[in-house]
N, C-alpha and C positions, 0 to 999 in steps of 0.2 A: 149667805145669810149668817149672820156673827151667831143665833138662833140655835142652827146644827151644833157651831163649834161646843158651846155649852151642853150639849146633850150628846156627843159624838160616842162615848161607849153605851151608852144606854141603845142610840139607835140604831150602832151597829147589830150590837145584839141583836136584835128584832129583826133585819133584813135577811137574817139567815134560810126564809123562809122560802115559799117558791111565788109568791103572787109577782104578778106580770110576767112569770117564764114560760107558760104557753102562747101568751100573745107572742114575746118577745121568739119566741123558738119560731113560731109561724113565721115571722116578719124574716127571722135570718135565715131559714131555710128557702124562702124566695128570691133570697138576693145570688147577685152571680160570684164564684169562686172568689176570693180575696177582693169582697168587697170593704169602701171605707164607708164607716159608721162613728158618726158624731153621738155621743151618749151626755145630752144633756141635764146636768143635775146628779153626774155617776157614783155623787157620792163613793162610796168603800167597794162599790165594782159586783157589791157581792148582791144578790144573785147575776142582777141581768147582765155587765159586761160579763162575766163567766160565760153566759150563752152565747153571749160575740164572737166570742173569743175560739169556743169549742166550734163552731161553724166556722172557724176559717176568715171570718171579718177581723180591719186593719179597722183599732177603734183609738178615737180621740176623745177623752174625757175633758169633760167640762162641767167644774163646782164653784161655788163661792165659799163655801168653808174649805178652812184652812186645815181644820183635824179631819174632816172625811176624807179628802184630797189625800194626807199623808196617810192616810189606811190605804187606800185606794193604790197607792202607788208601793205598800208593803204587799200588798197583794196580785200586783201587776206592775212591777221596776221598769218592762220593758214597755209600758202604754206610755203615750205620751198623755200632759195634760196641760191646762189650760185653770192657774186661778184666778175666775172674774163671773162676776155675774152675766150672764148668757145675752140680757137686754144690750150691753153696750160692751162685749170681749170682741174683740178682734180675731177674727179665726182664722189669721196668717192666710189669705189667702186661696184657703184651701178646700175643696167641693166635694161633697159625702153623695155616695149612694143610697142612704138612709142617716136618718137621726130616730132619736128615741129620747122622751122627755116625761120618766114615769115619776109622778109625786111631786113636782118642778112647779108649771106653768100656775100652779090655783095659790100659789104662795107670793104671786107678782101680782100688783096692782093692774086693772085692766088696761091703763096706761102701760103699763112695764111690759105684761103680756105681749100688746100688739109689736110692742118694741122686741121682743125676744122672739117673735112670733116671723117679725120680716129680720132679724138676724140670721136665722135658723133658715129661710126660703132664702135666701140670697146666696145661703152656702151650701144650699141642696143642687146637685144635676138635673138636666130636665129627666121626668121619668121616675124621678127619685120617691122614697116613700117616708114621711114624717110620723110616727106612733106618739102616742101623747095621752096621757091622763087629766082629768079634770070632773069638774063638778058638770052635770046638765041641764043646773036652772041659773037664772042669772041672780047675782043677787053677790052679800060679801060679808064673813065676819071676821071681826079683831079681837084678838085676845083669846081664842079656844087654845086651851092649854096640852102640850105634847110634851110627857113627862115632866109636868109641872113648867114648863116656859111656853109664855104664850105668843102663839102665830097667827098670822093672818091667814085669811081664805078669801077668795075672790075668784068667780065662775062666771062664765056666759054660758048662754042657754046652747043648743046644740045648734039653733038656728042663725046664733050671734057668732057661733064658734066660725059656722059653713061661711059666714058674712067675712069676717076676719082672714080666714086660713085664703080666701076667694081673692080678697085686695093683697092678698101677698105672693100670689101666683101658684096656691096652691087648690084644690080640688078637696072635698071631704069626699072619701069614699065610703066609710062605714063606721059604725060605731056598736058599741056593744057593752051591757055590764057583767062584772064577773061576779063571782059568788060572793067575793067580798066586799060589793059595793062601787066598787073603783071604774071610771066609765071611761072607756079607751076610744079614740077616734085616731083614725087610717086616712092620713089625705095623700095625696101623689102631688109632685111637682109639675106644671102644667107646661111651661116650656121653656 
């Protein structure tokens, strides 16, 4: 999203923070030793790939901005990445034991979503575990301003999410909000 690029030192700053690092720490403490983990949307890496990375997971980043990407890659030379939007990137092929898509999916069209949604299942193992934030009611706005540029939002409800993550061979296993609002859903690859 051209979006980020315009706001890329402002939002780095702010990700300094820890929200999604207890999800994220849970999700990578479950996976097996030198597990691969697709981090879509990894933006500047900073917090969550740091926890991939400190647990021993091979992570492949994947952003559509241009200036998060080059943070991301000052702060992990050795990650590899991937610039394109997640709905239609090519992921060379290659199959993760986990993805992770925090702050990502509610900025794509519900169109886009199921697009990024069966890119993401196609490249997951069976078994595999998908982490992902989003809104929990259906519905969509345009134009809510994030440091003054405005973005979209666009959400299904928890039951549209189960519908969706279902036709792309995935499983919703749980869901949960954190303190700061942010509503994580856990599905598994099904086979």
């Amino acid at each position: 999203m051209d979006e980020y690029d315009w706001i890329a030192d402002w939002y780095a700053s702010q990700r300094a923070g820890h929200m999604g690092v207890p999800e994220v720490t849970t999700l990578a403490a479950s996976l097996p030793a030198g597990a691969s983990v697709l981090d879509v949307g990894c933006g500047t890496g900073l917090p969550l790939t740091k926890v991939l990375l400190e647990h021993g997971c091979h992570v492949m980043g994947v952003d559509s901005s241009r200036e998060l990407l080059a943070r991301f890659q000052e702060n992990f030379p050795h990650v590899p990445v991937i610039h394109a939007p997640i709905q239609s990137c090519d992921l060379q092929a290659r199959t993760f034991d986990a993805a992770i898509a925090w702050g990502v999916l509610f900025h794509l069209t519900h169109e886009e979503q199921g697009h990024a949604i069966a890119n993401i299942a196609r490249a997951l193992k069976p078994g595999a575990a998908f982490l992902f934030t989003s809104g929990d009611a259906h519905g969509s706005i345009d134009g809510e301003p994030m440091n003054g540029v405005p973005f979209r939002y666009h959400s299904y409800s928890v039951d549209g999410y189960r519908d969706l993550l279902r036709a792309h061979g995935l499983t919703l296993e749980a869901t949960h909000k954190d303190a700061g609002g942010n509503v994580y859903f856990l599905s598994l690859k099904t086979g």
